[in-house]
C-alpha atoms as an extended CHARMM CRD file, in Angstrom:
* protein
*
       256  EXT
         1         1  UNK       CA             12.0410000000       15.5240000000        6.1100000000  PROA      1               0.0000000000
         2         2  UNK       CA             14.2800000000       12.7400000000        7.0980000000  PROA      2               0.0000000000
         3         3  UNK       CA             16.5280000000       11.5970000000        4.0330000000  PROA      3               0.0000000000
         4         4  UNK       CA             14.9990000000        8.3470000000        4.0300000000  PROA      4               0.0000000000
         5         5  UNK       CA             11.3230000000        9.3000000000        4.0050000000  PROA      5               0.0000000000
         6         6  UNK       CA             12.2320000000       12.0340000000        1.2030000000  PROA      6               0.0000000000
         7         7  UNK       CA             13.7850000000        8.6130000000       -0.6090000000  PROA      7               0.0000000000
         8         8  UNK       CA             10.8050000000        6.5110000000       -0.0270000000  PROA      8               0.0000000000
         9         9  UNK       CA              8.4130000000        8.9980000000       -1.1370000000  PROA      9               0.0000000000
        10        10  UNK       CA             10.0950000000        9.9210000000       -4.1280000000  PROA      10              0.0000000000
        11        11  UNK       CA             10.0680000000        6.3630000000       -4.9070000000  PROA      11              0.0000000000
        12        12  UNK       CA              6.5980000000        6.1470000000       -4.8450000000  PROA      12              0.0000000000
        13        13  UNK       CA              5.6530000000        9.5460000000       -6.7840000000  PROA      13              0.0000000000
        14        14  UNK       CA              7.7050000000        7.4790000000       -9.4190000000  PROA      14              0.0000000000
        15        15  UNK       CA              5.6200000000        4.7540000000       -9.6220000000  PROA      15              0.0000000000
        16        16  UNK       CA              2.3300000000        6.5540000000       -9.6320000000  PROA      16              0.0000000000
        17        17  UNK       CA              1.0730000000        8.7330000000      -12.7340000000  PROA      17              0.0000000000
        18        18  UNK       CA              2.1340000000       12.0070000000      -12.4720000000  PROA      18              0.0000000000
        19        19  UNK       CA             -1.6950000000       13.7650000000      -12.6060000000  PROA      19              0.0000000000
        20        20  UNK       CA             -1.6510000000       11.6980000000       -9.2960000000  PROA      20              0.0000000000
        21        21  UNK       CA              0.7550000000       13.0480000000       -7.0300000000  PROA      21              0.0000000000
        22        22  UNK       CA             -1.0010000000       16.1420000000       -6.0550000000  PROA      22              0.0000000000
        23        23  UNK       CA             -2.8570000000       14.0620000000       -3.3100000000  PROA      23              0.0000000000
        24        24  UNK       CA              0.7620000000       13.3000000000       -1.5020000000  PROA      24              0.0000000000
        25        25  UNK       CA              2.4610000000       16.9630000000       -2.5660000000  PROA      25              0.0000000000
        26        26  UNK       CA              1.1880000000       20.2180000000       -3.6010000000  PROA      26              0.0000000000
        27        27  UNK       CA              4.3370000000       21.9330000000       -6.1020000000  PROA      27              0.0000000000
        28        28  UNK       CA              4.0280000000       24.4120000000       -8.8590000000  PROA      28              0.0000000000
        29        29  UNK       CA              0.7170000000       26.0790000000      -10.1500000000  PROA      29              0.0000000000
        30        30  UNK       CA             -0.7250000000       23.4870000000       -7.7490000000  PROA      30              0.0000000000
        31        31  UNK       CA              0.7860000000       24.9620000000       -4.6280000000  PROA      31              0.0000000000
        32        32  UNK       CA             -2.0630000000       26.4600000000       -2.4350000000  PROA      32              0.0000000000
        33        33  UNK       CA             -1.6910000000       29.3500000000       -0.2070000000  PROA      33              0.0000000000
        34        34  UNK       CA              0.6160000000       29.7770000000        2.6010000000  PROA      34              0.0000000000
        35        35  UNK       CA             -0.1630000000       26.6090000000        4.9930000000  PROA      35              0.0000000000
        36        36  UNK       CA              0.7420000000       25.6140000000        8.7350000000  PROA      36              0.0000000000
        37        37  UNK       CA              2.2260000000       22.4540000000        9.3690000000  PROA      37              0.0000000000
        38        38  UNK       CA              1.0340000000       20.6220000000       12.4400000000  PROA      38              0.0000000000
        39        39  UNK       CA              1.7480000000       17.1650000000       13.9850000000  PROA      39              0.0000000000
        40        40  UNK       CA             -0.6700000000       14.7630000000       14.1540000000  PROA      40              0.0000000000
        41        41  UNK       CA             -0.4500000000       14.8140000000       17.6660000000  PROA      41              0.0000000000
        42        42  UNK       CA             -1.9920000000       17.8460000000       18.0040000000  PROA      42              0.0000000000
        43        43  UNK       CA             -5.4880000000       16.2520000000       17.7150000000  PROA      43              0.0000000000
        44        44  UNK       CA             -4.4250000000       15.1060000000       21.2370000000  PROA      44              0.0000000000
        45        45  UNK       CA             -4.3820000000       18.9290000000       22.0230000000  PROA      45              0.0000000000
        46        46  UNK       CA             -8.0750000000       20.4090000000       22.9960000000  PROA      46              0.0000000000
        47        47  UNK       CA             -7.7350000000       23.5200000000       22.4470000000  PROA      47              0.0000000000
        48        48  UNK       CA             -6.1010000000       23.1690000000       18.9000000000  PROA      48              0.0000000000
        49        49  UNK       CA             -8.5900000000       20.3440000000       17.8030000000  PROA      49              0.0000000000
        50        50  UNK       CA            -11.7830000000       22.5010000000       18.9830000000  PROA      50              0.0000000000
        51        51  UNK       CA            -10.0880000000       25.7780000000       16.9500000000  PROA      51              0.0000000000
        52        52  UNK       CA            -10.0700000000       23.0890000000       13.8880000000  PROA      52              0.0000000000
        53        53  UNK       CA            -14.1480000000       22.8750000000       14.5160000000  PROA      53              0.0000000000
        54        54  UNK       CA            -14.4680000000       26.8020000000       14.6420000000  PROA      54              0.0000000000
        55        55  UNK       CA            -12.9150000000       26.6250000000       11.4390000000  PROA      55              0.0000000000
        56        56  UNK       CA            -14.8860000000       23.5240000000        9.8870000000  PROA      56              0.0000000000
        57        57  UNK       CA            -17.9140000000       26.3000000000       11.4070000000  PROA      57              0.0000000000
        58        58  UNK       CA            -17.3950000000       28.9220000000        8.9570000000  PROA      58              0.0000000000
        59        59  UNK       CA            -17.8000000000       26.5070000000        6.1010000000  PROA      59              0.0000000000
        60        60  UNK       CA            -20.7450000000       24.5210000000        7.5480000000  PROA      60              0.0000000000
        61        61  UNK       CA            -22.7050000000       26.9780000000        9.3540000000  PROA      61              0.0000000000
        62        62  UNK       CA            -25.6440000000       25.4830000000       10.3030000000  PROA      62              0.0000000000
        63        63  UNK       CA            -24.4590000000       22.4020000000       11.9160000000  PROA      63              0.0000000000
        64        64  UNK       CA            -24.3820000000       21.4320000000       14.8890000000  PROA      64              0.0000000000
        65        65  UNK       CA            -20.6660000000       20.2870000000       16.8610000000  PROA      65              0.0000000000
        66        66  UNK       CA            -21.2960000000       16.1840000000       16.2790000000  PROA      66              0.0000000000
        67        67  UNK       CA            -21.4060000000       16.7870000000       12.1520000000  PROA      67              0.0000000000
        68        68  UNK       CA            -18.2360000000       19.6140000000       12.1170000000  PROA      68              0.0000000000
        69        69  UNK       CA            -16.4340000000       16.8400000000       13.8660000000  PROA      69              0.0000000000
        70        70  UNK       CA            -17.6960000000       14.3710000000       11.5400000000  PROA      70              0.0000000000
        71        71  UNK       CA            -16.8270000000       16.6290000000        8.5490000000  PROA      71              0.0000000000
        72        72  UNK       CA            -13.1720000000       17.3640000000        9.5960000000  PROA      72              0.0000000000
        73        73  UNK       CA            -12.8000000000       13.5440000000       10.4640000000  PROA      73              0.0000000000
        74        74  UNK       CA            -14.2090000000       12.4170000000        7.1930000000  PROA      74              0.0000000000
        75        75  UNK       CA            -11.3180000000       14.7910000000        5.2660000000  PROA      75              0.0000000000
        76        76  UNK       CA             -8.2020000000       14.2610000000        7.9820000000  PROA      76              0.0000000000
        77        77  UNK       CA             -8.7900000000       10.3470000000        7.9840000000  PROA      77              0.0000000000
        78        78  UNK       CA             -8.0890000000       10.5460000000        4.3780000000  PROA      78              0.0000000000
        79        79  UNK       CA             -4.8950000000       12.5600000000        4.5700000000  PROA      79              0.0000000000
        80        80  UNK       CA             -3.5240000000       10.6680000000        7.5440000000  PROA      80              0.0000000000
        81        81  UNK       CA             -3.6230000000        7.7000000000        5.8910000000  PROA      81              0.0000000000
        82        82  UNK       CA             -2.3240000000        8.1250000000        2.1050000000  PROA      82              0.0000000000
        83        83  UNK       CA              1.4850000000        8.6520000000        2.6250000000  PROA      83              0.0000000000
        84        84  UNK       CA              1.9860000000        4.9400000000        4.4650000000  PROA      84              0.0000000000
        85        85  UNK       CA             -1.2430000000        3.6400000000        2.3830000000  PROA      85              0.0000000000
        86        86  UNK       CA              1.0670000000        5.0250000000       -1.4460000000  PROA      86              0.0000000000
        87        87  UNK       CA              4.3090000000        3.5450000000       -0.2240000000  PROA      87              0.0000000000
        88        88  UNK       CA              2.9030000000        0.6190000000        0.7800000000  PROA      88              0.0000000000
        89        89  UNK       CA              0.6770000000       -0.0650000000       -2.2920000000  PROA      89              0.0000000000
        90        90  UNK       CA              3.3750000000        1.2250000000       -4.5820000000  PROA      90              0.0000000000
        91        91  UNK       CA              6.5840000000        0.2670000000       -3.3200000000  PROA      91              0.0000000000
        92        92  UNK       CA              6.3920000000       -2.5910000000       -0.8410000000  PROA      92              0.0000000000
        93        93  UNK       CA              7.7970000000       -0.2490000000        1.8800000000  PROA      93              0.0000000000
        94        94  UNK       CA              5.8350000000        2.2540000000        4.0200000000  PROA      94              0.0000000000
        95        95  UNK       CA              6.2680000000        5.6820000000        5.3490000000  PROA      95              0.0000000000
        96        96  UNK       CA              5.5980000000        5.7410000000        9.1460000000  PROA      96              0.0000000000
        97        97  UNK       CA              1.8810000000        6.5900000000       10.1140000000  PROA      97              0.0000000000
        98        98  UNK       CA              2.9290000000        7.2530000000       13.6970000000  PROA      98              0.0000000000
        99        99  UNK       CA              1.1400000000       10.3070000000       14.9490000000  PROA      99              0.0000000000
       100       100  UNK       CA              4.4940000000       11.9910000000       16.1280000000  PROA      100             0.0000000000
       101       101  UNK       CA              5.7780000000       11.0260000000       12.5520000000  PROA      101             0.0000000000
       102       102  UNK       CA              2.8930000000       12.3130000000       10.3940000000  PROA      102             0.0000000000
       103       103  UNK       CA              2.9730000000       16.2140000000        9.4480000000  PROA      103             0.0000000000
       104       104  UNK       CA             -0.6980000000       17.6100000000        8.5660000000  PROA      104             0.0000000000
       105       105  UNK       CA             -0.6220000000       20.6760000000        5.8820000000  PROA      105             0.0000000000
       106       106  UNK       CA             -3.3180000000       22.9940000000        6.9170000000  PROA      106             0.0000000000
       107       107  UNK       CA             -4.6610000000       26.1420000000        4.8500000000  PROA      107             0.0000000000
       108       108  UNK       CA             -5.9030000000       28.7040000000        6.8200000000  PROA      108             0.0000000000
       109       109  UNK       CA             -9.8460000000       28.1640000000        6.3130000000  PROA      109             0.0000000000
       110       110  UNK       CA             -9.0180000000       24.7140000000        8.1560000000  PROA      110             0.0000000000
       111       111  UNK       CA             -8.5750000000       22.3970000000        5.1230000000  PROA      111             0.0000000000
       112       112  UNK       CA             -5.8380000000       20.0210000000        5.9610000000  PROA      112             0.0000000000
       113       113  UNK       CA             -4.9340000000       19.2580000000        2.1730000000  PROA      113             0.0000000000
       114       114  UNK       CA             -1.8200000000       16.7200000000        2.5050000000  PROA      114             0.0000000000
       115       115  UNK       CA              0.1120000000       15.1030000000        4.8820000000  PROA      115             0.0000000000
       116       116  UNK       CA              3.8000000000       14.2310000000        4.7090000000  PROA      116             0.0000000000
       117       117  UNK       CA              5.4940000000       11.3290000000        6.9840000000  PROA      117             0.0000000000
       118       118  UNK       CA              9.1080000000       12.1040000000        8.1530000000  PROA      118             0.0000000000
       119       119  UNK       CA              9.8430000000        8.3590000000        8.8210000000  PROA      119             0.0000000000
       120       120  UNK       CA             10.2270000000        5.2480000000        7.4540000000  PROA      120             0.0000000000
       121       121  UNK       CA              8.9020000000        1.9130000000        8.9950000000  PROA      121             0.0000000000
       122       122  UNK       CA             11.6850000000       -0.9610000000        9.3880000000  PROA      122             0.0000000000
       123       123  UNK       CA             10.4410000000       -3.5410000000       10.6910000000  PROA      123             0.0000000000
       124       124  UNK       CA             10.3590000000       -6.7910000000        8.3930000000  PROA      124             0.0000000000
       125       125  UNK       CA              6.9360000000       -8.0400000000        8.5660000000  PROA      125             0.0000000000
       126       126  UNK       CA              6.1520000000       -4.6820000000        6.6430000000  PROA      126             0.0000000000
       127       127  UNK       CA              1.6320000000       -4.8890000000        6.3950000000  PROA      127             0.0000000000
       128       128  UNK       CA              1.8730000000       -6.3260000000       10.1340000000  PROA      128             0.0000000000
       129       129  UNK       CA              3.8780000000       -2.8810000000       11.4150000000  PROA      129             0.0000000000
       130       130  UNK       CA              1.5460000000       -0.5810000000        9.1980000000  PROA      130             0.0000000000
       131       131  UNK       CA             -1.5240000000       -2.2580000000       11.0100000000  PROA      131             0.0000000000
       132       132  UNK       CA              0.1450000000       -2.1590000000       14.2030000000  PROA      132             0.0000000000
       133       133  UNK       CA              0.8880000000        1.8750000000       13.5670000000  PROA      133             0.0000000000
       134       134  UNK       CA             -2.5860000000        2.5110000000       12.0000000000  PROA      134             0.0000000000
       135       135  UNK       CA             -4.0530000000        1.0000000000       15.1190000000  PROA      135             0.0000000000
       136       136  UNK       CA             -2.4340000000        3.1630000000       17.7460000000  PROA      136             0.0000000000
       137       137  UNK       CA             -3.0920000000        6.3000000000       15.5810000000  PROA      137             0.0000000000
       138       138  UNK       CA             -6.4720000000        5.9170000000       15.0060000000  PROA      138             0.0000000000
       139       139  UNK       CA             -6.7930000000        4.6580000000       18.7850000000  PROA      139             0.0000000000
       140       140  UNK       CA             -4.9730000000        7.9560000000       19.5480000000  PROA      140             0.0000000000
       141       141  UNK       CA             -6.9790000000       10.3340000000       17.5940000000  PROA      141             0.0000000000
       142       142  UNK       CA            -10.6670000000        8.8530000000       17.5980000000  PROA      142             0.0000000000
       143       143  UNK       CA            -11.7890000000        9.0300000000       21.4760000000  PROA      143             0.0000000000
       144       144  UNK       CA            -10.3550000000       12.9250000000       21.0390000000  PROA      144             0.0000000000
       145       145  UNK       CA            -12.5450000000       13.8910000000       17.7560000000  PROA      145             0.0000000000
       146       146  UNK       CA            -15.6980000000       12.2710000000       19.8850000000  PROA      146             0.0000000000
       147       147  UNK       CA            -15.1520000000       14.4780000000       22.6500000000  PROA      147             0.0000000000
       148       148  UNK       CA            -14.4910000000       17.1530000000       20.6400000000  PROA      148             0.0000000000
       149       149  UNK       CA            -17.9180000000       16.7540000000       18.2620000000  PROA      149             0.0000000000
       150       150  UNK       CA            -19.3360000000       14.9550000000       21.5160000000  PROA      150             0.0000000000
       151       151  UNK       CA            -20.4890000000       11.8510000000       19.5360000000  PROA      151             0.0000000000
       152       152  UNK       CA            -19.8550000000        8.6790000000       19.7640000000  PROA      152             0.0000000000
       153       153  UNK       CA            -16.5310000000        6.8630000000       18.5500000000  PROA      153             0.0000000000
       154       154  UNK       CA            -18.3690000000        3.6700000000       15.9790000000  PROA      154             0.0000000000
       155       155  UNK       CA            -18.7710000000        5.7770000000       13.3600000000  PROA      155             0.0000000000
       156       156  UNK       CA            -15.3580000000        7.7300000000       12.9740000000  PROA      156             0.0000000000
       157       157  UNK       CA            -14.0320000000        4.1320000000       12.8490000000  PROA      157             0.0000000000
       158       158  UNK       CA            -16.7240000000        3.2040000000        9.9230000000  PROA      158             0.0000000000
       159       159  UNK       CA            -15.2520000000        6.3950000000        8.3040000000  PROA      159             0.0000000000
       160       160  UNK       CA            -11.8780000000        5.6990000000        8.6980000000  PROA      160             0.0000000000
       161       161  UNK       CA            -12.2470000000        2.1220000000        7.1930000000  PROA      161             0.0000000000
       162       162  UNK       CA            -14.0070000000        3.9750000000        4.1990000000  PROA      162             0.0000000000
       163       163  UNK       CA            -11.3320000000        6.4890000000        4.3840000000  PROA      163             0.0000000000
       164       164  UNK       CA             -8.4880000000        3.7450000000        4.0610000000  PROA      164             0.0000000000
       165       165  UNK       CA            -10.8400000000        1.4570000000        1.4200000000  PROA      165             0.0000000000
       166       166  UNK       CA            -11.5290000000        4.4380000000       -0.8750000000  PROA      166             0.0000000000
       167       167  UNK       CA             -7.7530000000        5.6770000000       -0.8170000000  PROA      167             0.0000000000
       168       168  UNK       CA             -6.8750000000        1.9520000000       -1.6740000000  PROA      168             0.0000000000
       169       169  UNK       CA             -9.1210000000        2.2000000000       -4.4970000000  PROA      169             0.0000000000
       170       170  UNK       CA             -7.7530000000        5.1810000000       -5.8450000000  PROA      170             0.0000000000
       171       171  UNK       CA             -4.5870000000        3.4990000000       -5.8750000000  PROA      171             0.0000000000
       172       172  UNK       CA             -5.7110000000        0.3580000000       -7.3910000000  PROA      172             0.0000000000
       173       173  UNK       CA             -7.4130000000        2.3880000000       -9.9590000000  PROA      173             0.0000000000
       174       174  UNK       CA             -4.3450000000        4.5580000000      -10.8930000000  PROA      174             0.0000000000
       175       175  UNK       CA             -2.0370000000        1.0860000000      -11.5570000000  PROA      175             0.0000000000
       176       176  UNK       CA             -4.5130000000       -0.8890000000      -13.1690000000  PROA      176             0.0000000000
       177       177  UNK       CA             -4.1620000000       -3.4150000000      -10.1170000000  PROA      177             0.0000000000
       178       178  UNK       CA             -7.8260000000       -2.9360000000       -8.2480000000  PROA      178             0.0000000000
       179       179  UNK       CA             -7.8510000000       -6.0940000000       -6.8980000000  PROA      179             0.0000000000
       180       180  UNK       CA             -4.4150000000       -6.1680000000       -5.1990000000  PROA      180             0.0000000000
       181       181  UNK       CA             -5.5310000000       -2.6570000000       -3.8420000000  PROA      181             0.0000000000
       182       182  UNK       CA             -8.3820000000       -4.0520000000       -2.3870000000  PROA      182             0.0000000000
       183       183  UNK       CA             -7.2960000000       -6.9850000000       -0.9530000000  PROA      183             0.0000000000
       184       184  UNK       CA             -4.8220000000       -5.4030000000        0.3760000000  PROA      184             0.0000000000
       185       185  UNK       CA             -7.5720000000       -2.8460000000        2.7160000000  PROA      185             0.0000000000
       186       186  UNK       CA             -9.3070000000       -6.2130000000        3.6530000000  PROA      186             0.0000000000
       187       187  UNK       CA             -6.0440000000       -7.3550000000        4.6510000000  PROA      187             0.0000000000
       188       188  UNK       CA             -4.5300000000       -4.3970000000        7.2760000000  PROA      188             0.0000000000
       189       189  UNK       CA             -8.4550000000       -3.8670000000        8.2630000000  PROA      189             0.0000000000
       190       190  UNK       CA             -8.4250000000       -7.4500000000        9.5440000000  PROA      190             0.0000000000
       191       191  UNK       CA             -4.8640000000       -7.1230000000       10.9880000000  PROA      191             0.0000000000
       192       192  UNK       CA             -6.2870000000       -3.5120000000       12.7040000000  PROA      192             0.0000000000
       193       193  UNK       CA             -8.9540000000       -5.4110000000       14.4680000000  PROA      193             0.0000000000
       194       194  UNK       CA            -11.9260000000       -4.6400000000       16.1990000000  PROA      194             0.0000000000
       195       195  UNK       CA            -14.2170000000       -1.7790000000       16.6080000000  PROA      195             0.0000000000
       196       196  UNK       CA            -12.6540000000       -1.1630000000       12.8470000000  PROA      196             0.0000000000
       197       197  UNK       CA            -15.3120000000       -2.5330000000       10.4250000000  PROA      197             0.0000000000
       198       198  UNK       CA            -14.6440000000       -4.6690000000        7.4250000000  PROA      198             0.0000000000
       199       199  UNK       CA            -14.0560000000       -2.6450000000        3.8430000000  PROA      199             0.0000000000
       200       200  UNK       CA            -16.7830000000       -3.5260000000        1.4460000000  PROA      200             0.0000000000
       201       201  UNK       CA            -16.6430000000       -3.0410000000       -2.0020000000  PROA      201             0.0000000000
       202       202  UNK       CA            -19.3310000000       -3.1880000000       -4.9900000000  PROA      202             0.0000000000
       203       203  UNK       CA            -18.5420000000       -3.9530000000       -8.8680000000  PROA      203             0.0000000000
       204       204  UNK       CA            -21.2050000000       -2.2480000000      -10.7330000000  PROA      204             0.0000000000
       205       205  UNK       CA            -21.7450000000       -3.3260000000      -14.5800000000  PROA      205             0.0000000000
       206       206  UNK       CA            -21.6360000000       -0.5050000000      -17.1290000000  PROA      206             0.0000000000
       207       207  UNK       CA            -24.3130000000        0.1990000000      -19.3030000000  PROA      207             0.0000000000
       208       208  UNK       CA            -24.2480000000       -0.2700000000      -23.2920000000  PROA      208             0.0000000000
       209       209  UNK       CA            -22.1180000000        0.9430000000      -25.2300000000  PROA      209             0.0000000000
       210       210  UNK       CA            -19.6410000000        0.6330000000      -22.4100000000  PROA      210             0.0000000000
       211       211  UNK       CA            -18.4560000000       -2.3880000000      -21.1990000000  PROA      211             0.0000000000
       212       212  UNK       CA            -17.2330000000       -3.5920000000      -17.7890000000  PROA      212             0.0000000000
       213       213  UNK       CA            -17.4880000000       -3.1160000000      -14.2870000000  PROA      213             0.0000000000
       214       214  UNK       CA            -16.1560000000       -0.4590000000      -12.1410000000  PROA      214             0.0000000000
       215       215  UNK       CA            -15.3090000000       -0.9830000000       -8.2750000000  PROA      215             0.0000000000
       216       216  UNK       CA            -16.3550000000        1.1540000000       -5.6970000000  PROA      216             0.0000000000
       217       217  UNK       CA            -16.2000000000        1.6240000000       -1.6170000000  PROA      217             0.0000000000
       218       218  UNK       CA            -19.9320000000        0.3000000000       -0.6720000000  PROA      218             0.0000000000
       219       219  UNK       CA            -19.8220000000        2.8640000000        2.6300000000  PROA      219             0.0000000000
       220       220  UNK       CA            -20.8830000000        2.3350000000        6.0190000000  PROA      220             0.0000000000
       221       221  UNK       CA            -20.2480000000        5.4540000000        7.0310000000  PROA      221             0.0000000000
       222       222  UNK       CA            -21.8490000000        8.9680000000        6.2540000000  PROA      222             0.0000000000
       223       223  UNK       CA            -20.1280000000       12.6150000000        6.6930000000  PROA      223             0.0000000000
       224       224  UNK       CA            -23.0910000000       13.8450000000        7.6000000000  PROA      224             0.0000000000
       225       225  UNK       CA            -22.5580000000       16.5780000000        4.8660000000  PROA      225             0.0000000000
       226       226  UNK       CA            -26.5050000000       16.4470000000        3.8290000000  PROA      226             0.0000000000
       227       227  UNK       CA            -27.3630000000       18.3430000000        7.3810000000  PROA      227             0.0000000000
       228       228  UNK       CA            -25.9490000000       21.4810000000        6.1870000000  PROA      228             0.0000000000
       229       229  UNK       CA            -28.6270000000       23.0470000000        3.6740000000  PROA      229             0.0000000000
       230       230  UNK       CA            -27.7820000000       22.9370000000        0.3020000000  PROA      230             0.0000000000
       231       231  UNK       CA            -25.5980000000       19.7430000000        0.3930000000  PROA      231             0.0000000000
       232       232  UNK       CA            -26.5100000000       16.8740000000       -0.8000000000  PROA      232             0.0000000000
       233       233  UNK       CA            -25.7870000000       12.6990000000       -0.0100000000  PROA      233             0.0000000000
       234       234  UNK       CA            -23.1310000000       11.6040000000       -2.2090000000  PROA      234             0.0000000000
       235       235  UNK       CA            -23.7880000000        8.5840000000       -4.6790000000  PROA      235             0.0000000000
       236       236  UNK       CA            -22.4960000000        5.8720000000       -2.4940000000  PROA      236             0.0000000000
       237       237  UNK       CA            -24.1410000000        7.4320000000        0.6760000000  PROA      237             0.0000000000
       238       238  UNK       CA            -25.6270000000        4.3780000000        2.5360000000  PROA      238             0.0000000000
       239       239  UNK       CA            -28.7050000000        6.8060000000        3.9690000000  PROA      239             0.0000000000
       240       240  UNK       CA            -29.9160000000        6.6430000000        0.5740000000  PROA      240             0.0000000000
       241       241  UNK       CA            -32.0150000000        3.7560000000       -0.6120000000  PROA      241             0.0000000000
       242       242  UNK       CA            -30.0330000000        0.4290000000       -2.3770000000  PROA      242             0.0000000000
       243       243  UNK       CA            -31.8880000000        1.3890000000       -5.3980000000  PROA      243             0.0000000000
       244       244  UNK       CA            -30.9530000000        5.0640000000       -5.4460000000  PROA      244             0.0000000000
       245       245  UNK       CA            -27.3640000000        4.4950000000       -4.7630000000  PROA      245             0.0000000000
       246       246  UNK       CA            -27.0970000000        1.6880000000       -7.4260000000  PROA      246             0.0000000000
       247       247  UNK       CA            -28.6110000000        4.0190000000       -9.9420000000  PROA      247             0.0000000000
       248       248  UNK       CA            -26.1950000000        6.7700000000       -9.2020000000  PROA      248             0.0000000000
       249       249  UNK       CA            -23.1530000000        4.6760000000       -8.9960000000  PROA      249             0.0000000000
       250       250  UNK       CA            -24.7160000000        2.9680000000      -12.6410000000  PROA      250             0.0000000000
       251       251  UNK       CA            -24.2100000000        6.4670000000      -13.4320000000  PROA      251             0.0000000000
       252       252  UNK       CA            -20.7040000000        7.1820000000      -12.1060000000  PROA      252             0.0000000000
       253       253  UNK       CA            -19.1260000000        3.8240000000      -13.8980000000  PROA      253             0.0000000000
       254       254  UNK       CA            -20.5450000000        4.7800000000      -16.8710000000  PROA      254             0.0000000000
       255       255  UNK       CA            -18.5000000000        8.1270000000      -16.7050000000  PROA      255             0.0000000000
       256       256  UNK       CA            -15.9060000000        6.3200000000      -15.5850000000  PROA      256             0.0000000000
């Protein structure tokens, strides 16, 4: 990794609780097995990107090509985007989303578990030049998981605004600064542009004894996970009804 990126991320492991860091690196007890290390360019490859969907196969079985797609999209969106997403949030500078910049960490059942960026963006209007990056990367990569899962491209953008609002979030929630974190998604969202939908969050009130209300990502997108028997729609699902999904996520900020 370039010096500088090594510097910027080290930075921002410092300013994050440790229990934290294991979604930018993977060190110790926590290292997983042997992994490959691809570009993110490679989703631009056919051949590679369709062996990722064999691979997605043998843990979803009984769906169809549109939901593996869906399924590896959901999981890489989130990966792609939380090395610039962490520096930004946490330092004020931003590791380089650029899809020759950005190294995926794949395990050999296909789960792409962290990504590292080898670069460091200079330019000085820094939330303008993430956008600007974000854009072309998720211009680059979208139209290429569609073909692959032969679906259509609006909802891989729906889940990569989740993707980006939920990783945010997670930030926001681990510095005690959720509303920064989530202005700050509205913010590079609107600066991304169209077809990228607006983040949309939901404060839900804690039940007695608890007190308080607990943000989270209101979704507009599904990973389709449900179609494979034996799954189930998560709490914030928006194919569930408003009064189911309130109930759950009642549930989830009580825990919380």
């Amino acid at each position: 990794m370039a010096t500088a990126a090594a510097a910027l991320l080290a930075r921002t492991l410092a300013g994050m609780p440790r229990d934290q860091h294991s979604l930018l690196v993977s060190s110790g007890q926590s290292q997983p097995a042997p992994f490959d290390r691809a570009s993110f360019e490679r989703v631009q490859d056919v051949d590679w990107l369709e062996y990722q969907l064999d691979l997605q196969a043998q843990r979803w079985p009984s769906v169809d090509r549109r939901v593996l797609a869906t399924l590896w999209w959901y999981s890489v969106s989130q990966v792609f985007l939380t090395p610039t997403l962490a520096s930004l949030f946490v330092t004020g500078c931003a590791l380089s989303p650029r899809p020759a910049d950005v190294e995926l960490h794949c395990l050999p059942d296909g789960r792409i578990f962290t990504a590292r960026s080898t670069a460091v963006l200079v330019e000085s209007d820094v939330v303008d030049s993430v956008a600007a990056a974000l854009r072309d990367g998720l211009a680059m990569a979208i139209p290429e998981v569609a073909r692959a899962g032969a679906t259509r491209e609006r909802p891989l953008w729906a889940l990569a605004t989740d993707s980006l609002a939920n990783r945010l979030l997670w930030l926001g929630r681990t510095s005690g600064a959720v509303d920064r974190a989530t202005s700050l998604a509205t913010t590079l969202v609107q600066l991304i542009g169209p077809p990228m939908p607006a983040p949309r969050y939901v404060d839900i009130q804690r039940r007695p004894p608890r007190a308080g209300t607990v943000r989270f990502v209101r979704r507009g997108s599904c990973c389709l996970v449900y179609l494979e028997p034996g799954e189930a729609k998560c709490a914030s699902c928006p194919r569930i009804s408003p009064v189911s999904r309130e109930a759950l996520l009642t549930t989830a900020a009580d825990g919380a």
